[in-house]
C-alpha positions as CSV (number, residue, x, y, z in Angstrom):
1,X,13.4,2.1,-2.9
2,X,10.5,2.1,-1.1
3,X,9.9,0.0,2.1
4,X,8.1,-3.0,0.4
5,X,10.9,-3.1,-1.7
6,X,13.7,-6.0,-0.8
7,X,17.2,-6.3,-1.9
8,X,18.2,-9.9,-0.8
9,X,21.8,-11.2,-1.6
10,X,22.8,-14.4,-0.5
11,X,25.7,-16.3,-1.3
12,X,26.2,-20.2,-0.6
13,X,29.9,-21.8,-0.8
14,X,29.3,-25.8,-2.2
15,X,31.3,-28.7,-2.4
16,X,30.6,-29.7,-5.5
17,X,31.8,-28.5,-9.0
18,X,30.1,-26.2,-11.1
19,X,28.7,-28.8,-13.8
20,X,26.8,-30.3,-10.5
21,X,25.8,-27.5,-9.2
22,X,24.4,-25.7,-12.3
23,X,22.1,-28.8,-13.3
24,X,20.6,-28.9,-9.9
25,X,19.7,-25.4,-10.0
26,X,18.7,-24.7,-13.6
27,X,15.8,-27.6,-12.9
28,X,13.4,-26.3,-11.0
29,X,10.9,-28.7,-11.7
30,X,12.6,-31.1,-9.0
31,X,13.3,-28.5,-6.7
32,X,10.7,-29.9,-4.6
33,X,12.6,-33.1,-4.7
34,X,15.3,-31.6,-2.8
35,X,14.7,-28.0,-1.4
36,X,12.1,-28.5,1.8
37,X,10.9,-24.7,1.1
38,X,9.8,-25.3,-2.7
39,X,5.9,-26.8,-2.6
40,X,5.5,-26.6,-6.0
41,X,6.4,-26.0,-9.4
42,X,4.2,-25.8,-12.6
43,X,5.5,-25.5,-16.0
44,X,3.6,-23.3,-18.0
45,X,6.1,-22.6,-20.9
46,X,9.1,-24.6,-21.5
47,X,11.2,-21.9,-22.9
48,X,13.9,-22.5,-25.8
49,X,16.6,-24.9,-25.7
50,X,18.7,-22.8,-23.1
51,X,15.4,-22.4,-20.7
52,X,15.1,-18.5,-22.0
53,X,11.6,-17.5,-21.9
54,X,10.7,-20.7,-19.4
55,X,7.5,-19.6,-17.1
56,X,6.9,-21.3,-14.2
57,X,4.3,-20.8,-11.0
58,X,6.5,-21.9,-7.5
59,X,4.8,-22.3,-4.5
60,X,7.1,-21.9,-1.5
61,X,6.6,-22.9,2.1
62,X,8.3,-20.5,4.4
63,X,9.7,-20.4,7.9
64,X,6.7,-18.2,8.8
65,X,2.7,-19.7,8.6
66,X,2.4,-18.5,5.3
67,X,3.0,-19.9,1.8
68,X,3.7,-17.3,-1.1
69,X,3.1,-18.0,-4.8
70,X,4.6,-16.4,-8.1
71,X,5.2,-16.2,-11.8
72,X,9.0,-16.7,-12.4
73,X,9.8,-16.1,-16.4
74,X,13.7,-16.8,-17.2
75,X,14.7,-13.9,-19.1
76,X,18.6,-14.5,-19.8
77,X,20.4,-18.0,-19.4
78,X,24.5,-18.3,-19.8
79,X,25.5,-21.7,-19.2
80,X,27.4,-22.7,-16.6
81,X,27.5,-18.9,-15.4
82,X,24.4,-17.1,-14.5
83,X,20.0,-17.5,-14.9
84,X,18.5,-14.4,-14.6
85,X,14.1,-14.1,-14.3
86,X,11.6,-11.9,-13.5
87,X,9.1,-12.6,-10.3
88,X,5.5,-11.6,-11.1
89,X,2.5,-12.2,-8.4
90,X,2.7,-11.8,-4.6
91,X,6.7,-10.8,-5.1
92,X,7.2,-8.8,-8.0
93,X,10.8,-8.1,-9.3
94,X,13.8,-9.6,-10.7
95,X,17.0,-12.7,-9.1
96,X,20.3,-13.0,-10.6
97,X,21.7,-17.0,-9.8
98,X,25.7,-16.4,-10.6
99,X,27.8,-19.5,-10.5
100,X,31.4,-19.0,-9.7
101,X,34.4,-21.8,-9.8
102,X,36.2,-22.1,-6.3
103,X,38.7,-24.5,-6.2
104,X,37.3,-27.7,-6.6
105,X,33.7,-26.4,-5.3
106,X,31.5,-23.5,-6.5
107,X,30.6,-19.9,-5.1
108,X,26.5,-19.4,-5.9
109,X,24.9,-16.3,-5.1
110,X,21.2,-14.8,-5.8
111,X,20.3,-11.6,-5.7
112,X,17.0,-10.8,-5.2
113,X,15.4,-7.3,-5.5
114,X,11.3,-7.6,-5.5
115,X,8.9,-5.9,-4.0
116,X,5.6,-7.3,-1.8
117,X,2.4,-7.2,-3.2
118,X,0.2,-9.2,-1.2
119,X,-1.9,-6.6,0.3
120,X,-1.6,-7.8,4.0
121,X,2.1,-7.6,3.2
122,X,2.5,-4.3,1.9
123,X,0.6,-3.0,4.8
124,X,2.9,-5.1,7.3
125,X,6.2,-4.3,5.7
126,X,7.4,-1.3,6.8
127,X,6.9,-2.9,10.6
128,X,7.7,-6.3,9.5
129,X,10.9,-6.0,7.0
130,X,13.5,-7.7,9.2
131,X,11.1,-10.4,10.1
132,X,10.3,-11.1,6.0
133,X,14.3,-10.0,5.8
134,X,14.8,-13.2,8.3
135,X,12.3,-15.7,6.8
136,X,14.1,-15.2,3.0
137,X,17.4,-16.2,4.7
138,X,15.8,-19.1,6.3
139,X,14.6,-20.2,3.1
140,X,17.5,-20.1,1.4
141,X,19.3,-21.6,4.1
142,X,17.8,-24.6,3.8
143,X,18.0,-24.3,0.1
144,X,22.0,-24.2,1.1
145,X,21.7,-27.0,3.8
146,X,19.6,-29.2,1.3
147,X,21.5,-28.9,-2.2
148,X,24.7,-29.3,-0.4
149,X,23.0,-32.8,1.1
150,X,21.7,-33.7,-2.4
151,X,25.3,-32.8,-4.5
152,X,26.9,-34.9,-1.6
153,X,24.4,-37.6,-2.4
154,X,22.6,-38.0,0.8
């Protein structure tokens, strides 16, 4: 693994059942709706009935003064249990969402392992890769702070 390369786990604990959970997540299209991070999302493929081979283009606002941009392509779908893609454009890699029942809530983690390739960011990361560590986690925090809001309906 070099030093542009990330391996990113987080885990969020929800109130809400899986069924809830696993709608909100597995329609990115209104992510924006809901997740302050998420600009935008384009469909470019819709996929089969499951969302397998679904390509999209996200646009995400970050913590940091930078937006980032990628290809996400859904390569395995098991419902109610995991969506797995591959990242292609300024990250490149693979995330894993896994859905797990917990008592009358759900256990969500995603692991992400990509790699930079905005050229400004490869050159940065090997100083930089606790700051870009930090601004992932701040994403996905608010991802957290904001799905839990929506599920809870507010």
């Amino acid at each position: 693994m070099s030093v542009r390369d990330f391996h990113l786990v987080t885990e969020w604990t929800l109130a809400a059942r899986v069924e809830a959970v696993w709608q909100t997540i597995a329609a990115p299209e209104a992510w924006p709706s809901w997740w302050r991070a998420v600009r935008k999302v384009e469909t470019l493929a819709s996929g089969d009935a499951r969302g397998v081979g679904a390509v999209r283009r996200i646009t995400w606002r970050t913590a940091l003064p930078y937006t980032i941009t990628f290809v996400t392509r859904t390569t395995r779908v098991e419902p109610m249990r995991l969506i797995e893609g591959r990242a292609e454009g300024e990250l490149d890699g693979t995330g894993l969402w896994t859905f797990t029942p917990s008592g009358d809530g759900t256990h969500l983690c995603y692991d992400w392992r990509v790699a930079v390739t905005k050229p400004w960011m490869r050159v940065a990361a090997p100083l930089l890769r606790p700051v870009f560590a930090w601004n992932h986690g701040k994403v996905m925090g608010w991802g957290a702070d904001d799905l839990a809001a929506r599920l809870a309906g507010g």
